[in-house]
C-alpha positions, -999 to +999 in steps of 0.1 A: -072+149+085-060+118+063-036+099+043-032+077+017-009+052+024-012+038-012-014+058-048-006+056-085-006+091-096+025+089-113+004+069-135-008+088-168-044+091-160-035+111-127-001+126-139-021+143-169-038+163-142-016+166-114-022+199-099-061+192-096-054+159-079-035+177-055-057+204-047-085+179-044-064+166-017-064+196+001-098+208+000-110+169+017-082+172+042-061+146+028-027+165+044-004+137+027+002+104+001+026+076-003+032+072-043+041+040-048+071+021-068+059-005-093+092-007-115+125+005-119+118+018-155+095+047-142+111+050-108+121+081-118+089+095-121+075+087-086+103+102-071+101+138-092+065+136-075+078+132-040+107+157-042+084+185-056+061+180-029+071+179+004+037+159+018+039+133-010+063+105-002+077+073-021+092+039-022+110+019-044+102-019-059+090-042-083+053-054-084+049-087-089+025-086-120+050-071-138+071-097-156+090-084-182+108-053-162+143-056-152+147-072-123+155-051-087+184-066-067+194-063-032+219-038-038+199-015-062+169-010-037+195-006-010+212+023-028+176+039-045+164+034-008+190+059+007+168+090-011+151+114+019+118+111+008+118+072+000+099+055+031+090+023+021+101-010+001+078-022-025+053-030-033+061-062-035+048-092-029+032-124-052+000-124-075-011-160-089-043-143-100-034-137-134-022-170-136-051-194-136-027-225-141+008-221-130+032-247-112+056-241-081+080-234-106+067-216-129+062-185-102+093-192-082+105-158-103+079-139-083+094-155-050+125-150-052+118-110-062+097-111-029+125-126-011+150-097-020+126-067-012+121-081+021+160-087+026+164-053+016+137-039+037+156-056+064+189-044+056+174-005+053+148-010+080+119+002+060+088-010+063+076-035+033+043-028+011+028-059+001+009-067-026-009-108-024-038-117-045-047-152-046-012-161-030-023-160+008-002-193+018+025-186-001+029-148+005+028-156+044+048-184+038+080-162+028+075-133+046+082-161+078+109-170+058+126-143+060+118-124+087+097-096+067+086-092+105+121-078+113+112-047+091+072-043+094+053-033+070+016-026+055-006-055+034-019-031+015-059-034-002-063-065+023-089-083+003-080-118+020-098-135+054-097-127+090-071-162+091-050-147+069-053-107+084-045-126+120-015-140+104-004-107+090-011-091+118+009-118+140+043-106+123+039-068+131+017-058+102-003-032+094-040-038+073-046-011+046-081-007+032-091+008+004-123+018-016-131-019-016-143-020+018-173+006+006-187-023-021-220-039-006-211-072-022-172-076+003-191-095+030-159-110+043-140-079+041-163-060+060-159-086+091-124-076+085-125-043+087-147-050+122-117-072+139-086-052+129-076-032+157-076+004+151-044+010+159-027-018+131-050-003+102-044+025+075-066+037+046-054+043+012-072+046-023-049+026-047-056+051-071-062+054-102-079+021-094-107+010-071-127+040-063-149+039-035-187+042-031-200+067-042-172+069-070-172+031-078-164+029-115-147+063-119-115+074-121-100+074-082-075+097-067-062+102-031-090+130-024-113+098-021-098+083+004-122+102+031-151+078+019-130+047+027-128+064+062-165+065+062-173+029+053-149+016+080-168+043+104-197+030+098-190-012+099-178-003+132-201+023+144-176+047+149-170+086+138-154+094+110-129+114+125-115+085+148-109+065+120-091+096+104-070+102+135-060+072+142-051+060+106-029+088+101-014+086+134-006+049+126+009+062+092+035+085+109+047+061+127+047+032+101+067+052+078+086+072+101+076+106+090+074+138+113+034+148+116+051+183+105+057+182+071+035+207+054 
């Protein structure tokens, strides 16, 4: 059995074909998926996905690539939180990738959205989904800050070092991998995937993005998530099905959902 802790299909090129990508999900064992917020504009649409299905789930935030999207505050994700099937805040988080030359100020905007996802992840006590790509210092930085380690969370597609998982890690968090960790060339990320303790790590696809070996370069959905099982199963020497067990075990009890729920 597993889950993915991290999808898109809300996003067109999934949505167009819902009702496959579900039943792919079921005939690989992938029992449920966490859809994930990226802005309040199609909000909406992530949660019609959760509430039809009662093994799909969903949280509510603002990604930081997105710039020109109204702005979340405290008080909306505090209210938007309060929906039954919303288990997370996020994701959230700071991206300086994009951004080849920026100043302090010039991505204080993404640091001060970061800051009020984690005070309202505090406030609802959900756990946080962060999103940090060439921000490592920074992210960490604020999530001390403001006691993101109050409300737990998941770093989700951990593509950074063992330093910064450690760090992570040292606040309460959870490491998500996904399809990443199958590519030959992630050296460092496969050391990563070695030292994580099993029972701080979940697997997700990121879908419609990032498909794993033998998928890379395709379209990805949640059924794939089995293979990023299999390539942490295999850095490890370990079978499949402990990595399974314990992955979804760990994302019950992130997200506080009963095992139960289809």
């Amino acid at each position: 059995m597993f889950v993915d802790s991290h999808c898109h299909i809300d996003f067109p090129e999934l949505h167009a074909q819902l009702p496959d990508v579900l039943e792919a999900m079921r005939a690989n064992s992938v029992t449920h998926a966490l859809c994930i917020s990226v802005n309040l504009p199609d909000w909406p649409g992530v949660m019609a996905i959760a509430d039809a299905h009662p093994n799909i789930y969903a949280t509510v935030g603002v990604h930081p690539d997105y710039e020109d999207t109204p702005e979340p505050t405290v008080e909306q994700l505090l209210e938007f939180a309060q929906r039954p099937k919303v288990v997370g805040i996020g994701e959230t988080g700071l991206d300086y990738y994009r951004v080849p030359q920026f100043t302090d100020q010039s991505m204080e905007w993404q640091r001060e959205r970061f800051r009020r996802h984690i005070r309202a992840a505090r406030q609802t006590g959900k756990p946080l989904i962060i999103h940090t790509r060439s921000a490592a210092d920074d992210t960490l930085r604020l999530m001390r800050e403001e006691g993101a380690g109050e409300a737990g969370g998941v770093m989700h597609c951990f593509t950074e070092s063992w330093e910064v998982a450690q760090g992570c890690l040292d606040l309460g968090f959870y490491i998500s991998f996904s399809g990443i960790v199958t590519f030959k060339n992630a050296k460092e990320l496969h050391e990563v995937a070695r030292r994580v303790p099993l029972e701080r790590m979940l697997i997700e696809t990121d879908s419609p993005y990032l498909a794993p070996v033998p998928f890379r370069g395709k379209l990805n959905q949640p059924a794939y998530v089995k293979h990023v099982a299999e390539g942490i199963a295999a850095l490890r020497g370990i079978a499949v099905d402990e990595v399974a067990k314990i992955t979804t075990a760990n994302f019950f009890r992130l997200f506080g959902i009963p095992e139960n729920t289809v």
